[in-house]
N, C-alpha and C positions, 0 to 999 in steps of 0.2 A: 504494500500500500504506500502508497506518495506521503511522504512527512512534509509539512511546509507550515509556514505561520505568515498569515496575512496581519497587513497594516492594520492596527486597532486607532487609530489617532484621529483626530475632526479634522483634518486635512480635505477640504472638497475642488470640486471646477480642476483639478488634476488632466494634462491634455498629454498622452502617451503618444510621442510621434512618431514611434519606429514599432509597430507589432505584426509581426508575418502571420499571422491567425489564420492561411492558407495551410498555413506546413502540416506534413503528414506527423509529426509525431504528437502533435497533437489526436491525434484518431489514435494512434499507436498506442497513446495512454487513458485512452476511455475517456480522454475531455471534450466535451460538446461544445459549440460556440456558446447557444444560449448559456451555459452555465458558465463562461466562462468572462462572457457579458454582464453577466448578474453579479461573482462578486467583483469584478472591475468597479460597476458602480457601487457595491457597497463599499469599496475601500477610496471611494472621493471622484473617481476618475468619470472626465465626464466629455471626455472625445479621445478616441483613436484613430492613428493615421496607418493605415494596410501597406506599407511599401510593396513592391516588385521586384525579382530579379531575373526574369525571364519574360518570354511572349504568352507562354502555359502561366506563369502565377499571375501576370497582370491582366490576364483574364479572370482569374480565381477572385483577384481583389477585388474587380469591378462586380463580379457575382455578388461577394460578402456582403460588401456596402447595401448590393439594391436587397439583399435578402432579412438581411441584420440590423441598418440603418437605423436607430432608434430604439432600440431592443433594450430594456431593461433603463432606458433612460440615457444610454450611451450614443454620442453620434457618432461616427463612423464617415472618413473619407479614405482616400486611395493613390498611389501613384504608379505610373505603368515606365518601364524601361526595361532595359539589357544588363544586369550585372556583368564585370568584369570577367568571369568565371565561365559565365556563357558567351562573351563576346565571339569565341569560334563558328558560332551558331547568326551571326549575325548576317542577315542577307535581304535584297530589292524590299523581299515579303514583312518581314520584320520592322524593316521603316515604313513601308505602307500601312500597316497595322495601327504603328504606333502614332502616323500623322493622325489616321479615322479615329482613335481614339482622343488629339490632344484636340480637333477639330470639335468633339464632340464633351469637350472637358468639365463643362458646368454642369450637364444635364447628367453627367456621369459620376460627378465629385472628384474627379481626382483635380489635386491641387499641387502634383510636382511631376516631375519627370526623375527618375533613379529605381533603385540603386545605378548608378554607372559612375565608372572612377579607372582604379586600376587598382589590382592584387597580385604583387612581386611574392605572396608570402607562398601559393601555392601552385603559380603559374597553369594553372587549369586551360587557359589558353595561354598563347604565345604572346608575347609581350607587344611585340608590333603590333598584333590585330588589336589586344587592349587600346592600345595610344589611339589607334584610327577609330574606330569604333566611340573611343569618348569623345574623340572629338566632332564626328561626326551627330553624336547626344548632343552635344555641347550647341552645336547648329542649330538641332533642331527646339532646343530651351531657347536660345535666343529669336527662332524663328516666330514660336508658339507664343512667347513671352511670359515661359513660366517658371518655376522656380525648380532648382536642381537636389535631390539627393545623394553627394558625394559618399562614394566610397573610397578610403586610400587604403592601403594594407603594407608596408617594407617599400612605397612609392612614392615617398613624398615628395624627392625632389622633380620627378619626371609630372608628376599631378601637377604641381604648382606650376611648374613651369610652362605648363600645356595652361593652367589659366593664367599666367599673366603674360603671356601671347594674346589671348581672347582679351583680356583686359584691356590691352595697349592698343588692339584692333579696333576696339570700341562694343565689342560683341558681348560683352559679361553684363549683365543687367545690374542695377545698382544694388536690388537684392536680390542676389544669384543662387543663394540657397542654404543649405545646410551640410557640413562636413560631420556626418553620421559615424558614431561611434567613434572619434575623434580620438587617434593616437600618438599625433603628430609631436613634436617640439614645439616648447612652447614658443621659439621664437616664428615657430612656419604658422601655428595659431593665432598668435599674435599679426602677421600677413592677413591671413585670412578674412579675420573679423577686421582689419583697415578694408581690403577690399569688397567688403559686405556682408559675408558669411556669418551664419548663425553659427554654433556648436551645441553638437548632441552630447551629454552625455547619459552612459547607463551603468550597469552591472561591475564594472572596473572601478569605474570611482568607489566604488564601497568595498575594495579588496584593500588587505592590508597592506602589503608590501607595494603598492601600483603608487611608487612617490610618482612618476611623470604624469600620470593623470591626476592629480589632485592639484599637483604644481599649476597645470594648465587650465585645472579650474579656477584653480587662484587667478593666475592672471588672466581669465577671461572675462571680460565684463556680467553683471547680472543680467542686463537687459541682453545680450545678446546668448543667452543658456536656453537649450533645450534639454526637456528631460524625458528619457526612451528607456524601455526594456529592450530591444530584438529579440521579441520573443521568436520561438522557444530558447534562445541562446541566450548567455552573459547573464545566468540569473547572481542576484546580489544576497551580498550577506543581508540575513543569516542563512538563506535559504541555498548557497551553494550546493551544485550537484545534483537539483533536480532538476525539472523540464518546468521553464520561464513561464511567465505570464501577464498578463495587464497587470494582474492585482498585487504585482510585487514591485510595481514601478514606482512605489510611495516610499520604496527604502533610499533609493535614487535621489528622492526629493528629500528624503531627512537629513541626505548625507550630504549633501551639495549645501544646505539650509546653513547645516554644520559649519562647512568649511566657510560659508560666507557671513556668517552669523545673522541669520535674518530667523524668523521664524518658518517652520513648514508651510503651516497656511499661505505667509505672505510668499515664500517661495514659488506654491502652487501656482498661485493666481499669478505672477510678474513671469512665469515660465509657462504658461498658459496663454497670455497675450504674445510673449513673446511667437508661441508658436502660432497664432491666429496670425500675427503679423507676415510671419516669413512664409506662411502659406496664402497669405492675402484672400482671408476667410472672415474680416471684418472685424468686432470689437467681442474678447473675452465676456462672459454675462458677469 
């Protein structure tokens, strides 16, 4: 049986912007969306963002949304793209998909384009195809004029470098996205958020030993923090070792509260708007 211990705190308005609530291990461990919906909102949370990293899951996300939307009190949006991992897969059909989707973005809820970055850590595909492939993303966020889900993994200098070409070109939008799961140095973080980027963080920041992720919480502004599970992955203390979820993403929030000395609540809410903002979804309630 699954051992976990959910948020007991008054923490509400909670906005989780990284949950793959597509993934099979979820079914793999007997957890249903609805229920999985139900305590999200008992422990405060009171939107999630469905990332993509495939043409298969950001199909899945736009299902979620139109099937779940609402569900338990939770709203529910989506973003569709090519992760890094898959970029070998990436072909004509793939970016057709993904324009009819971005063409059709509102009616649809998604409010970013990603996962897409690059991943030196596992080389899943070939490095070059990675570069082209995001940058080709990269296009089409500026085309669409929406906001990007960065992924970086052991590639920071080739990522950045690849935005502040787009930067210099004129092509980065002023708010270009979110750097998801953020592992970067704190001085390429620092880059980052001058060039407009939000920061995600999740599950790391509450490990003990992870000084570069806290460091980099430190120096990252409050207003510009996002706070994310990637479910099912990077669940946080205390709950290392099982399989992730919405309802664990308020340890995220205690722990970041922590390092910045603010309260949870006010956490919630100032990381809340912040993610209404970078997804340009209006004003936090």
């Amino acid at each position: 049986m699954r051992q976990t211990a959910y948020y007991n705190g008054e923490a509400r308005g909670i906005f989780d912007t990284h949950a793959h609530l597509y993934d099979s291990r979820f079914d793999q461990e007997g957890m249903r969306i609805g229920d999985i919906l139900l305590r999200a909102a008992e422990c405060g949370i009171e939107r999630i963002l469905i990332p993509s990293d495939s043409i298969e899951t950001s199909g899945k996300a736009i299902d979620l949304v139109r099937e779940y939307d609402g569900i338990s009190g939770v709203e529910l949006f989506c973003s569709v793209g090519v992760h890094p991992h898959e970029a070998k897969d990436w072909d004509d059909n793939a970016e057709k998909k993904i324009r009819e989707w971005l063409s059709s973005r509102k009616e649809l809820k998604i409010a970013a384009l990603g996962e897409i970055g690059l991943d030196y850590h596992y080389d899943y595909s070939p490095r070059d195809i990675q570069r082209e492939v995001y940058e080709k993303q990269l296009m089409l966020a500026y085309e669409y004029d929406i906001p990007i889900i960065l992924h970086e993994r052991e590639a920071a200098g080739d990522s950045t470098d690849i935005l502040r070409k787009f930067c210099k070109e004129g092509r980065l939008r002023s708010n270009p996205g979110v750097c998801h799961c953020c592992s970067a140095s704190r001085e390429i973080g620092e880059e980052l958020v001058k060039m407009g980027f939000y920061i995600g963080f999740d599950g790391p920041v509450t490990f003990r030993n992870n000084k570069k992720t806290i460091e980099l919480c430190e120096a990252t502004p409050l207003e510009r923090i996002v706070i994310e599970t990637d479910s099912p992955y990077l669940t946080p203390e205390p709950n290392r070792g099982i399989i992730n979820e919405p309802a664990h993403v308020a340890y995220v929030a205690e722990k970041i509260a922590e390092i910045k000395g603010v309260s949870v609540q006010e956490l919630a809410e100032i990381t809340a708007g912040n993610g209404m903002r970078l997804y340009e979804l209006g004003e936090a309630k």
